[in-house]
VEXTI-790450 format. One record per residue (C-alpha): residue in one letter; x negated, y negated, z. Coordinates in steps of 0.02 Angstrom, whole numbers, plus 50000, padded with zeros to 5 digits. Layout:
REM VEXTI-790450
aXYZ;...
***
This chain:
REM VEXTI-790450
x551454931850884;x550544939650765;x550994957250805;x552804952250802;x552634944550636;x551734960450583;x553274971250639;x554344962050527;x553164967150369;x553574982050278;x552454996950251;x552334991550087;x551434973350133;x550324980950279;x549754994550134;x549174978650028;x548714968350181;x547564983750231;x547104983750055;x546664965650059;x545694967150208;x544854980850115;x544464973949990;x543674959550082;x542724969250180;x542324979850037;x541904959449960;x540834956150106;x539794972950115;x539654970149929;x538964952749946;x537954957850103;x537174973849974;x536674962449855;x535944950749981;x535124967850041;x534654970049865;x534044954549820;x532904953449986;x532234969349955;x531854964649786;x530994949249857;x530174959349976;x529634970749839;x528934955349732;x527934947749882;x527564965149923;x526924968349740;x526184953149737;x525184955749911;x524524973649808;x524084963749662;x523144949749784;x522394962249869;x521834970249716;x521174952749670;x520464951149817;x519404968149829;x519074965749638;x518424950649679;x517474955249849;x516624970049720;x516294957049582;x515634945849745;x514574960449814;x514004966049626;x513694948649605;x512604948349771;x511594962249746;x511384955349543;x510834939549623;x509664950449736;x508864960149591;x508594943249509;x507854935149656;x506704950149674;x506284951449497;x506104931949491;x504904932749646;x503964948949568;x503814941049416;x503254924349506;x501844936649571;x501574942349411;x501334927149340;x500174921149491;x499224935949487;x499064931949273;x498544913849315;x497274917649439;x496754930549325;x496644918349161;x496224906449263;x494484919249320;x494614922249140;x494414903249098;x493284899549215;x491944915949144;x492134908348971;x491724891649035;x490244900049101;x489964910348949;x490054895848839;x488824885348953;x487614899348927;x487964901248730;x487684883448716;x486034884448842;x485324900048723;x486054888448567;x485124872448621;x483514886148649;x483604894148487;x483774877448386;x482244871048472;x481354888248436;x482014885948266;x481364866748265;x479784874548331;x479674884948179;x480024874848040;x478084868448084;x477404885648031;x478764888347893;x478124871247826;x476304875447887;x476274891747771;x477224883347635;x475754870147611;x474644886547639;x475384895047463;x475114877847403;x473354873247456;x472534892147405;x472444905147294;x472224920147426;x473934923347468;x475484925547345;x477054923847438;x477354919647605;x477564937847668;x475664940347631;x475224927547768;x476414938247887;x475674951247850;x473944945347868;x474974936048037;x475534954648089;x473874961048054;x473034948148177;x474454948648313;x474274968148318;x472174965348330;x472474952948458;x473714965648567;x472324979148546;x470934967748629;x472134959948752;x472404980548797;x470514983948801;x470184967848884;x471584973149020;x470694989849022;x469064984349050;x469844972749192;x470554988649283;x469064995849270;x468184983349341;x469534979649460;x469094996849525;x467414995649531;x467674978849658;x468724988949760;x467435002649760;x465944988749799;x467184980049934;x467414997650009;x465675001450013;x465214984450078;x466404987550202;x465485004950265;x464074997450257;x464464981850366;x465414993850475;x463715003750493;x462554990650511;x463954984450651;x463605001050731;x461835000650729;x461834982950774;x462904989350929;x461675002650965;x460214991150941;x461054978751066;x461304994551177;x459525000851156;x458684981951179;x459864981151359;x459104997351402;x457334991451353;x457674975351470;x458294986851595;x456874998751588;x455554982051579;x456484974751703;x456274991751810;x454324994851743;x453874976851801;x454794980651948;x453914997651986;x452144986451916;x452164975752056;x452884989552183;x451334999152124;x450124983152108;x450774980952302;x450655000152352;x448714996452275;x448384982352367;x449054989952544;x448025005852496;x446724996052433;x446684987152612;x447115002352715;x445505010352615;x444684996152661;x445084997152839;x444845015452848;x442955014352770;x442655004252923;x443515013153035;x442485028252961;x440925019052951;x441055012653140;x441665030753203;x439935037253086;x439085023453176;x439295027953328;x439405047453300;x437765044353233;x437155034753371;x437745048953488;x436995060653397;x435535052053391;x435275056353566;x435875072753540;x434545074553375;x436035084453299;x435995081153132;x437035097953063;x438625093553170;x438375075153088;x438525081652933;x440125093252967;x440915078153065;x440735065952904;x441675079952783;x443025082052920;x443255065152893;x442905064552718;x444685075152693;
***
């Protein structure tokens, strides 16, 4: 139907119906641009706007991480200087605790020197009524003088007295050491006198011993003598009473030497 209406339009009215169409189409790609357009400019916004978050956001991740590794630097110069300051306090606090010390002593050697000083004021007030009571010294730095005078008299005998100690200090050592020989000597001879006497027992011991071997060896002789006298005397008995009959007095004679030796 349409085709047959469109062969009843002249050239003229399908020209401007083509140009209509045209021109609506032309309307449409127009209006379908600027949509193009206007999203790509969108697109281009969020697009420039995800850069510029993105820059934010790296910005901020540097500012984060500068902010980190401040906050590190900080802790670690916090904690150093916490170490620094707990090294100083144990320090001041060895420090402290030396003065205490310190001032202990001070006031020790204080309390010392005002009872030295105490101590004193007798002789200051002793010499004072000195000046007062004679004539024989003028000031007060006569008597310490005459006190320096003394004091160095007194440190020369104290030296000769400590001399003379030495010395005689020495000489005990040289008595003790000679006492000491000596006992160690008459040790010895006592030693060989105890020695000697045990041989004397021994040898009286051994003499009495030998005595009365001997005193025995006397007796048996003494008895075998005896016996042997008899013996003799019988044998000259009766040689002599054989002789007798034989009237041979010579051979008697020879017969008592033989038995004589």
């Amino acid at each position: 139907m349409p085709e047959r209406e469109d062969d009843h339009l002249t050239p003229a009215t399908r020209l401007l119906e083509k140009r209509r169409e045209m021109a609506e189409v032309d309307q449409a790609l127009l209006a379908q641009k600027e949509e193009f357009q206007m999203k790509m400019e969108s697109l281009q916004q969020r697009r420039e706007e995800l850069e510029r978050k993105e820059c934010d956001l790296k910005e901020q991740l540097l500012k984060f991480d500068h902010f980190l590794k401040e906050n590190d630097s900080k802790k670690a110069r916090a904690l150093k200087k916490a170490d620094e300051e707990r090294d100083s306090k144990k320090h001041k606090d060895k420090e402290i605790e030396k003065l205490k010390v310190e001032k202990s002593k001070l006031e020790k050697d204080k309390s010392k020197l005002q009872e030295k000083l105490d101590r004193f004021k007798i002789y200051h007030t002793y010499m004072e009524k000195v000046l007062e009571a004679g004539e024989e010294f003028g000031e007060m730095r006569d008597i310490i003088a005459r006190y320096d005078t003394l004091t160095a008299t007194h440190e020369d005998l104290l030296e000769q007295d400590q001399r003379n100690q030495e010395v005689i200090e020495k000489e005990r050592q040289n008595l003790m050491k000679y006492s000491e020989e000596k006992d160690n000597e008459i040790l010895s001879c006592n030693n060989q006198l105890s020695g000697l006497q045990t041989q004397l027992d021994t040898a009286q011991s051994e003499a009495v011993k030998w005595e009365s071997a001997w005193t025995h060896i006397k007796n048996t002789a003494a008895t075998k003598t005896l016996t042997l006298g008899r013996i003799k005397m019988a044998a000259r008995n009766l040689y002599q009473l054989v002789k007798r009959h034989q009237r041979q007095s010579a051979e008697e004679e020879e017969t008592h030497e033989q038995l004589a030796q």
